[in-house]
C-alpha positions as a printed NumPy array, in Angstrom:
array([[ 39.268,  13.482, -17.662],
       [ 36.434,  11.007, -18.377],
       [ 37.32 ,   7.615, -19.238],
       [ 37.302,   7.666, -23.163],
       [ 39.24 ,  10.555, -23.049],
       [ 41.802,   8.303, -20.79 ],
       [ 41.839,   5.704, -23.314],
       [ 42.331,   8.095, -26.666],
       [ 45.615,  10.148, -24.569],
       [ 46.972,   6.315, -23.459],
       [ 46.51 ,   4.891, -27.053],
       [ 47.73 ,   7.835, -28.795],
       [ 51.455,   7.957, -26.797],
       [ 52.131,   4.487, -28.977],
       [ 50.905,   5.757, -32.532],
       [ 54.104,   7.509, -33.766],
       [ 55.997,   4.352, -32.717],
       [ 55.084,   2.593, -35.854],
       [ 50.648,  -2.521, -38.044],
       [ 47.441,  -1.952, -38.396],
       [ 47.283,  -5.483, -38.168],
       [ 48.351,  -8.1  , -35.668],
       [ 51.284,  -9.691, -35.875],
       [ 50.432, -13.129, -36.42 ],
       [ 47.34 , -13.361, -38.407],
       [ 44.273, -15.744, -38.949],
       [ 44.18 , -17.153, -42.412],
       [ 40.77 , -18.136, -43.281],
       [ 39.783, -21.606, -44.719],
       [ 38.056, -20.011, -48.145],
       [ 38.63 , -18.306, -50.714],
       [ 42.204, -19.616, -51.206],
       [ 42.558, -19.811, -55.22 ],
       [ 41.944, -15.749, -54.722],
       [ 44.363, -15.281, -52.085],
       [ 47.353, -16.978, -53.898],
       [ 46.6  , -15.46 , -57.748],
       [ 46.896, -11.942, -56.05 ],
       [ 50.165, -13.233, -53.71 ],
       [ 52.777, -13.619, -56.998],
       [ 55.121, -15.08 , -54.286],
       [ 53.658, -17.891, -53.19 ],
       [ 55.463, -20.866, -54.989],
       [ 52.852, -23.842, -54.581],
       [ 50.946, -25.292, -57.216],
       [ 47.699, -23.461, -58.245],
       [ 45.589, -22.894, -60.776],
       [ 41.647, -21.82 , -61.683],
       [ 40.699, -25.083, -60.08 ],
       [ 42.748, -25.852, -57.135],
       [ 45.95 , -23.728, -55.028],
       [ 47.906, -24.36 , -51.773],
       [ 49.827, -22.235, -49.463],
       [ 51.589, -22.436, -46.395],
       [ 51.802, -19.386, -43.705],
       [ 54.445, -19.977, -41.065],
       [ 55.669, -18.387, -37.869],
       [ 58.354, -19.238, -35.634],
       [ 59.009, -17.09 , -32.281],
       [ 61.38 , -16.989, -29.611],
       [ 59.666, -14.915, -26.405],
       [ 61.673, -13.563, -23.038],
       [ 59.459, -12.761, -20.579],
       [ 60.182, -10.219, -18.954],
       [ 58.646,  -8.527, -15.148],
       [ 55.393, -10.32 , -14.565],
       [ 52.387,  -8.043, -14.572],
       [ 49.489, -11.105, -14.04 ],
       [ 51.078, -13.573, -11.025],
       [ 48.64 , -15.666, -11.269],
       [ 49.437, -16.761, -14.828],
       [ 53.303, -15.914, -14.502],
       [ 55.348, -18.862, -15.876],
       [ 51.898, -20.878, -16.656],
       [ 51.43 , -20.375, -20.09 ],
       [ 51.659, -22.51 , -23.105],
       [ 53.384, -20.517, -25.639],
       [ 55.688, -19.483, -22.735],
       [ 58.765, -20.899, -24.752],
       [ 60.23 , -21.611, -28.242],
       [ 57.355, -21.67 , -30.601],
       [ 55.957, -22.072, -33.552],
       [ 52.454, -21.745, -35.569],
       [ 52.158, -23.359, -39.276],
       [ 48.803, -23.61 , -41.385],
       [ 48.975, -25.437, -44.548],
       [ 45.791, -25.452, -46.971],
       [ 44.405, -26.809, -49.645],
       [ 41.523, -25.545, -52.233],
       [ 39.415, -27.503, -55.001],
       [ 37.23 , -26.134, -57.076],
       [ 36.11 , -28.995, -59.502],
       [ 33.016, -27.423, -60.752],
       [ 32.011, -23.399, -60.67 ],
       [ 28.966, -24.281, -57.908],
       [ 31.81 , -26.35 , -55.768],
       [ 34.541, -25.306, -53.266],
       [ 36.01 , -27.906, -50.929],
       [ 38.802, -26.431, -48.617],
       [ 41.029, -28.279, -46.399],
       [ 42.976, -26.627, -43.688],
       [ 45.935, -27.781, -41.33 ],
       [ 47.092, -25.73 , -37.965],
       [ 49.932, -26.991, -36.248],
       [ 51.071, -25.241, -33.405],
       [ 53.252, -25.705, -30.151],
       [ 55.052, -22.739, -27.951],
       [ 56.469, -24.559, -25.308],
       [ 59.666, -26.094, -26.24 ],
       [ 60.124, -26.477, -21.782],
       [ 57.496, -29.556, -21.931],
       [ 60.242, -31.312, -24.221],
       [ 59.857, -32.421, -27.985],
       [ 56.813, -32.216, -29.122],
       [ 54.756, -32.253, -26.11 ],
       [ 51.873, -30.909, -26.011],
       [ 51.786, -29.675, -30.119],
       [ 48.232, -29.258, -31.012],
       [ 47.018, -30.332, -34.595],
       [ 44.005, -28.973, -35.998],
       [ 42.067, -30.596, -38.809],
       [ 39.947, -28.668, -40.544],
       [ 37.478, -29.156, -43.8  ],
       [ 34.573, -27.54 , -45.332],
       [ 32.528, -27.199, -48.301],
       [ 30.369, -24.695, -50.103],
       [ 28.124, -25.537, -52.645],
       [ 26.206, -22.123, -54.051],
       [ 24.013, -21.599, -56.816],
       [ 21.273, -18.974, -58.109],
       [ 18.031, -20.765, -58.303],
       [ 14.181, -18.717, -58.973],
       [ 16.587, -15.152, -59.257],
       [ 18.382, -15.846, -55.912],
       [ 22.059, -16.379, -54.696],
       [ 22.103, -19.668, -52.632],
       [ 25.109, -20.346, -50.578],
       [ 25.456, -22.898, -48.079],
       [ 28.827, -24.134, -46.332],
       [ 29.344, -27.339, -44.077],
       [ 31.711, -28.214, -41.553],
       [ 34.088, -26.105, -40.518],
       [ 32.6  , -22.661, -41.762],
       [ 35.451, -20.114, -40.278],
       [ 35.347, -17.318, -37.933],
       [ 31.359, -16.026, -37.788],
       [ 29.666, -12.875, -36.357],
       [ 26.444, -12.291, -35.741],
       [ 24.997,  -8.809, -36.051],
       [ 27.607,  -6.245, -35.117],
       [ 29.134,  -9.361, -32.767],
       [ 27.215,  -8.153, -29.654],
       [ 26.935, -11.916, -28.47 ],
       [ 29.029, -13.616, -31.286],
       [ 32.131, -12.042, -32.999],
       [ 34.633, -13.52 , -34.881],
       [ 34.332, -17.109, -33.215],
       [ 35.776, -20.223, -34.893],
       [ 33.085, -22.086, -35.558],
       [ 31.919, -25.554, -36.749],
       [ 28.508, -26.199, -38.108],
       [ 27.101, -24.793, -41.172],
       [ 24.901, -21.945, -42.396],
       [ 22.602, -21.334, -45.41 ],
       [ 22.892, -17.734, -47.15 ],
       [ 20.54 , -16.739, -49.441],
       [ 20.5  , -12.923, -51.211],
       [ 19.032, -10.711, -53.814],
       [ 19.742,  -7.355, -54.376],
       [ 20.231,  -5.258, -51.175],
       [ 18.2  ,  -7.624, -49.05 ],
       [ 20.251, -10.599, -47.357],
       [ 18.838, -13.742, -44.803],
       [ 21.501, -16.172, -43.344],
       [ 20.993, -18.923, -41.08 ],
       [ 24.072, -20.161, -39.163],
       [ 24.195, -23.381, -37.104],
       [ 26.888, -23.117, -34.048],
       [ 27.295, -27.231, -33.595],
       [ 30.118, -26.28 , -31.022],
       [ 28.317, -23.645, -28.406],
       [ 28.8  , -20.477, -28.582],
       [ 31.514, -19.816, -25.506],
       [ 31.117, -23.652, -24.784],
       [ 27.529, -23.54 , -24.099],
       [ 26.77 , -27.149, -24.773],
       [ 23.908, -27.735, -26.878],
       [ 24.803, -25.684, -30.139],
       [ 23.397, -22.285, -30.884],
       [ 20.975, -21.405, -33.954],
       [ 21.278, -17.679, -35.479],
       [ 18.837, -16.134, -37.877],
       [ 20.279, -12.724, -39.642],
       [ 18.3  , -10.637, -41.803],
       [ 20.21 ,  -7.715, -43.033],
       [ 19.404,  -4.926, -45.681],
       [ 21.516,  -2.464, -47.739],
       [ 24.911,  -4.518, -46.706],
       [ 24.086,  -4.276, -43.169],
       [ 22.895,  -0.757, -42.672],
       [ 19.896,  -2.464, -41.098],
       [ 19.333,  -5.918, -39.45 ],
       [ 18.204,  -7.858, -37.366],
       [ 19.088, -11.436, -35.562],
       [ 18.116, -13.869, -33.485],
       [ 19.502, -17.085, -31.337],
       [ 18.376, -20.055, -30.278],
       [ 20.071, -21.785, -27.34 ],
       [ 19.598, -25.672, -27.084],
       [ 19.129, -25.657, -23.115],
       [ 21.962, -26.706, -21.009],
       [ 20.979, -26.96 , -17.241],
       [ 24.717, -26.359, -16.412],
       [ 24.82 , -22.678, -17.64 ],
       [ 21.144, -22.176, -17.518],
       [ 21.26 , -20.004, -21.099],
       [ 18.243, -17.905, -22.309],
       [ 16.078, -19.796, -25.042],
       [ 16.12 , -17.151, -27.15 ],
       [ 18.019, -13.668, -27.387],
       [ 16.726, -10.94 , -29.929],
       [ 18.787,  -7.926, -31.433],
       [ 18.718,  -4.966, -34.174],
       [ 21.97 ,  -3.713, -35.429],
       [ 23.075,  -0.926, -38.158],
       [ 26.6  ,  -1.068, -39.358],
       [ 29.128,   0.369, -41.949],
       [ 32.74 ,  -0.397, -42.438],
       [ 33.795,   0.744, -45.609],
       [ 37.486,  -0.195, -46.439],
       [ 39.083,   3.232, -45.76 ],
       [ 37.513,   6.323, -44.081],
       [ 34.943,   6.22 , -41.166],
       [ 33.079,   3.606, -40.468],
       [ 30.539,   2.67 , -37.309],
       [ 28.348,   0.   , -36.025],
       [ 25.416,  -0.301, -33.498],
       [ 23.174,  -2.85 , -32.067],
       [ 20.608,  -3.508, -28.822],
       [ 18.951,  -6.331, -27.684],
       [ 18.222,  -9.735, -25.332],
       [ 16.355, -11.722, -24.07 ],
       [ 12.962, -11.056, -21.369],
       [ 15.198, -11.179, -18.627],
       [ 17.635,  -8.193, -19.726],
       [ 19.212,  -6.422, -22.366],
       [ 22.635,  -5.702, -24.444],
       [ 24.634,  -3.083, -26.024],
       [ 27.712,  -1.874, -28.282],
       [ 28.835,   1.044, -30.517],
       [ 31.801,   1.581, -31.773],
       [ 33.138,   4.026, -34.395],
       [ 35.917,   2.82 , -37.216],
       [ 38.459,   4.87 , -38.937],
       [ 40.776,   3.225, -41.057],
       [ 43.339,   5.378, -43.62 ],
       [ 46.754,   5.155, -45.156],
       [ 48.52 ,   7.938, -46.142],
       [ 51.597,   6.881, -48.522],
       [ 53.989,   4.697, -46.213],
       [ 51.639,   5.318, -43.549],
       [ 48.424,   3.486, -42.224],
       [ 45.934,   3.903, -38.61 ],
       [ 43.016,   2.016, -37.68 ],
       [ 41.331,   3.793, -34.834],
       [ 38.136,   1.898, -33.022],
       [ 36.572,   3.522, -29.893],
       [ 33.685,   1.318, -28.261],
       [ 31.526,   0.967, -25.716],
       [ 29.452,  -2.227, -24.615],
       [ 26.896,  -3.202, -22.084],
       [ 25.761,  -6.412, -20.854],
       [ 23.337,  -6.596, -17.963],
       [ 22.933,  -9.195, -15.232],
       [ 22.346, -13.186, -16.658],
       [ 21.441, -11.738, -19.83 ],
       [ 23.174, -14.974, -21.421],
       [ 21.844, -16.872, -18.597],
       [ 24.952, -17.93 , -16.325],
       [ 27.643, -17.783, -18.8  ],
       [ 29.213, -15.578, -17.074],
       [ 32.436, -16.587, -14.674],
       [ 31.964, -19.641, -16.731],
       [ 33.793, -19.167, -20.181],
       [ 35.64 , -21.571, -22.02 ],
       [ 37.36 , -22.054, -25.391],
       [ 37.424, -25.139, -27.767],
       [ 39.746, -23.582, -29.98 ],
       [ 42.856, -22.189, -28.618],
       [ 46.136, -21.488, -31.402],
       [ 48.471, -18.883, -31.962],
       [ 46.029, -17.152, -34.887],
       [ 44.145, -15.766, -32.141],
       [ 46.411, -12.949, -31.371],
       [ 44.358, -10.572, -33.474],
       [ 41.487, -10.546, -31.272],
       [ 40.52 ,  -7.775, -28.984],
       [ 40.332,  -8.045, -25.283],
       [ 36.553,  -6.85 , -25.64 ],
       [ 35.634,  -9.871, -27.118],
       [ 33.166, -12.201, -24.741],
       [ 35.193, -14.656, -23.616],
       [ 37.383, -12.013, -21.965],
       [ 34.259,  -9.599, -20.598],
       [ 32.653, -12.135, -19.097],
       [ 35.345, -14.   , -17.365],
       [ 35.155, -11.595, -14.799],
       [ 31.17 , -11.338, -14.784],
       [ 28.356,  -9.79 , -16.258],
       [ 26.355,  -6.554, -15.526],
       [ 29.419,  -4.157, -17.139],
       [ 29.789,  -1.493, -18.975],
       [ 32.793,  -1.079, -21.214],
       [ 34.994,   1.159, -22.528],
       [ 37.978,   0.92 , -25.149],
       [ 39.935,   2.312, -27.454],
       [ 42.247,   0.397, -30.207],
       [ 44.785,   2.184, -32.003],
       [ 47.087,   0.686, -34.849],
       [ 49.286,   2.067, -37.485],
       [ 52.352,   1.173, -38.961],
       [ 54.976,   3.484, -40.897],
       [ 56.76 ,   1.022, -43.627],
       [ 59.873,   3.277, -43.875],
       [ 61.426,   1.918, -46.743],
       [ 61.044,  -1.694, -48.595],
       [ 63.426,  -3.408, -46.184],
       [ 61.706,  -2.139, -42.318],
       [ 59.168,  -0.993, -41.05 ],
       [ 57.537,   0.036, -37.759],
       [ 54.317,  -0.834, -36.399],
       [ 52.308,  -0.861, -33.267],
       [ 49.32 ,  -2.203, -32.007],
       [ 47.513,  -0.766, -28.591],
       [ 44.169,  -1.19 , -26.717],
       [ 43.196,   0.841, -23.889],
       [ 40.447,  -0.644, -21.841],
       [ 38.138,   0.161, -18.322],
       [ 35.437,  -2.506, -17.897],
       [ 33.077,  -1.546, -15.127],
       [ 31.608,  -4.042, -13.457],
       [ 28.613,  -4.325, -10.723],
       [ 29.232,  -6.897,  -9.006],
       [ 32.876,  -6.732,  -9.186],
       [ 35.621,  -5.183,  -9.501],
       [ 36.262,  -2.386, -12.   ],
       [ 39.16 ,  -3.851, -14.352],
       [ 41.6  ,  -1.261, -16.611],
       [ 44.426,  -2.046, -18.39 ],
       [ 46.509,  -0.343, -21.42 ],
       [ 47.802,  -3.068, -23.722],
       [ 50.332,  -2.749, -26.696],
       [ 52.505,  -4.835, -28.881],
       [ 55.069,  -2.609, -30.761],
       [ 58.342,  -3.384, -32.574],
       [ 60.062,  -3.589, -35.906],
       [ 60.028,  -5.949, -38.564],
       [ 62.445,  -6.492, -41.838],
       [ 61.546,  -7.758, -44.588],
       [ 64.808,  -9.175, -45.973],
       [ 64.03 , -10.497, -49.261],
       [ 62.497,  -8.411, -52.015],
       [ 59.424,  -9.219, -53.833],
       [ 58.855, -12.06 , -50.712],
       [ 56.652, -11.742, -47.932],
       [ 59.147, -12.658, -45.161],
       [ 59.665, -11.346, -42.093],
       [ 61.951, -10.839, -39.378],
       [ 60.662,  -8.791, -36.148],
       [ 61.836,  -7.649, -32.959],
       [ 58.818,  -6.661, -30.554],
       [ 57.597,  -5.444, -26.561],
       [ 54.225,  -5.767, -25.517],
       [ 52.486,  -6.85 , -22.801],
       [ 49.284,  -8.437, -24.167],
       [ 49.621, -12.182, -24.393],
       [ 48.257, -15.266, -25.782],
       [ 46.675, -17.525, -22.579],
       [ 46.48 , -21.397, -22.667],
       [ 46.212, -23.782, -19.81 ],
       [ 49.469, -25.508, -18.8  ],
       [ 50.654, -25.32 , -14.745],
       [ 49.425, -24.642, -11.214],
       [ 50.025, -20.784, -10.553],
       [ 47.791, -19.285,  -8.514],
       [ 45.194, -21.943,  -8.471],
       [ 45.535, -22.781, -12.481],
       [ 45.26 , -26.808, -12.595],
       [ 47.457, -28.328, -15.369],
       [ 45.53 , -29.143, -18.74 ],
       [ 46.372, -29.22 , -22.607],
       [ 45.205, -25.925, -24.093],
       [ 42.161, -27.725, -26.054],
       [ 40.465, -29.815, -23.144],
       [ 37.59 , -28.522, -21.541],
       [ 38.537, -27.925, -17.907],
       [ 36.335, -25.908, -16.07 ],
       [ 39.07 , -23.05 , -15.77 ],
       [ 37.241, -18.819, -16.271],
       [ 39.804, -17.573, -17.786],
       [ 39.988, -14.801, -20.588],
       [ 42.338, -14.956, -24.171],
       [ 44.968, -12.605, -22.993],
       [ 47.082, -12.376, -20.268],
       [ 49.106,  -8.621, -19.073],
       [ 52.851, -10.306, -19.531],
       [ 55.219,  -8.255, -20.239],
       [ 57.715,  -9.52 , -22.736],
       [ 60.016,  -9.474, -25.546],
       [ 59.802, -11.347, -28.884],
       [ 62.147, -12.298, -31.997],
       [ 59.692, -13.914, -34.618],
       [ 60.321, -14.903, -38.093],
       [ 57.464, -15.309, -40.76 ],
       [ 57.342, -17.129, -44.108],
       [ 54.803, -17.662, -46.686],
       [ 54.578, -20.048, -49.344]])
């Protein structure tokens, strides 16, 4: 059996089991006064010019047989837990939007009270306005999670900088400023999309302030196609690099619901050849590490190239969930993965989160859920197998990817107001 038939058999053993989304969710910082009117639940002030709401999650893990030694025991959200965003929306004028956004988060009760809770303090601002018939948009600050193309370099990182959007009809050119580094390389990154017919065709390109550390290419080149319609099949394609080498990635999306029941099916391959983001590889980092992350895939960057560069890859993600009735319902999330590397070795691994959850109150959104997986949440806290003790945010030299393969079980309880 060739490989992606190994990942569809593996992923398909967990779909009957049960959400097509993760369990604990990013909430972005925009957009808020929409989120709320549609939400009638949400009890905090709002109206057409300003809203709030709080998303909250509280979780109570067991690990169970350890899969990963080397990060056994040694990670942050290892304990009692919790993850809490508050935020805030004003829209004083039509052309105005200022958001303000609050992540608190701590998961290891072990380090005592309060030690080692991370705050997060985030703002931004987007002013638009159509000016000589064209849409202008530009946003400052803290501008959300960004991808670039199909995300063949850049996908869904949380990012601080700003872009400038500007669109007529079917044709679209945005310019995005990374002030942080894209996978910490120091220096900031520039990215130049132009995209036609909602992405169908495009094109980007990156500039890379040099950093003689990591050695990264000055500039990196791609052309992507992509679809993703909100139900039914979608795809998405894109090649490039730099004059040293060249990138990949396809995937193909499916996403339906059927009454009670909803999939998401995404097969995808990827391939990155040798110092083709100079030496990033073996050499990734995070500056933003919380709890929201858990919807990420493994196949993002910062977990390909912790083990290297010059890999193909090959996964599979499979999600559904069955809501049975208006009190329970099942879900489960899965990703089966086989990255082949060159210069190292090959790495496979079939990860899945699956479980229960109640939703105890009607006409609320919260949630009580009982869970197994064995794809978890990394952060840097104590010495196993060569891991030197550091908060989760500070930049210390450790390669290490998002997850972990820790097998566990998990009570959580979610809330939204």
């Amino acid at each position: 059996m060739n490989k992606w038939g190994l990942c569809f058999v593996l992923a398909i053993v967990f779909l009957y089991k049960g959400t097509a989304h993760a369990f604990i969710e990013y909430t972005p910082n925009e957009n808020v006064i929409d989120e709320v009117a549609r939400e009638s639940y949400r009890i905090l002030p709002r109206n057409p010019h300003y809203a709030f709401a709080i998303d909250a999650d509280f979780l109570k893990p067991a690990f169970l047989p350890c899969l990963d030694f080397a990060y056994c025991y040694a990670d942050y959200y290892h304990g009692n837990g919790y993850w809490l965003t508050a935020r805030a929306e004003f829209k004083p004028v039509p052309n105005i939007t200022l958001n303000l956004k609050t992540v608190v988060t701590h998961g290891n009760s072990s380090g005592g009270l309060g030690s080692f809770a991370l705050i997060y303090p985030l703002v931004g601002v987007t002013l638009e306005k159509d000016i000589f018939g064209l849409h202008w948009e530009t946003r400052l600050s803290e501008i959300g999670r960004q991808t670039v193309g199909s995300g063949l370099f850049i996908e869904q990182k949380e990012t601080d900088g700003g872009y400038l959007l500007i669109r007529r009809d079917f044709v679209q050119y945005k310019l995005m400023v990374d002030g942080t580094g894209s996978y910490n390389v120091n220096g900031g990154v520039i990215a130049m999309e132009l995209s036609f017919w909602k992405g169908l065709l495009g094109i980007t390109s990156m500039f890379n302030e040099v950093d003689p550390a990591f050695n990264p290419p000055m500039y990196i080149g791609t052309i992507y196609s992509k679809y993703n319609p909100d139900e039914g099949l979608g795809y998405a394609a894109e090649i490039g690099g730099d004059k040293y080498n060249w990138a990949s990635m396809a995937y193909l999306q499916y996403r339906q619901t059927w009454n009670k029941f909803r999939m998401w099916l995404k097969p995808q391959f990827r391939h990155y050849g040798s110092d083709v983001v100079g030496q990033l590889a073996k050499h990734v980092n995070t500056t933003y590490m919380s709890y929201d992350q858990n919807d990420k895939p493994y196949t993002n960057l910062q977990d390909i190239f912790a083990m290297g560069d010059s890999v193909n890859t090959y996964s599979t993600e499979l999600n559904a969930d069955f809501r049975v009735s208006s009190f329970y319902s099942f879900f489960a999330e899965t990703e089966a993965i086989y990255f082949d590397y060159l210069n190292a070795s090959p790495f496979k691994s079939f990860f899945y989160r699956t479980g229960i959850k109640f939703h105890p109150i009607r006409d609320r959104d919260e949630e009580v859920g009982v869970q197994i997986g064995n794809k978890y949440l990394i952060a840097s806290e104590g010495g196993f197998g060569g891991r030197r003790f550091s908060p989760p945010t500070e930049i210390d030299g450790e390669n290490k990817p998002l997850f972990m393969r820790q097998l566990y079980l998990m009570i959580d309880f979610s809330t939204r107001f």
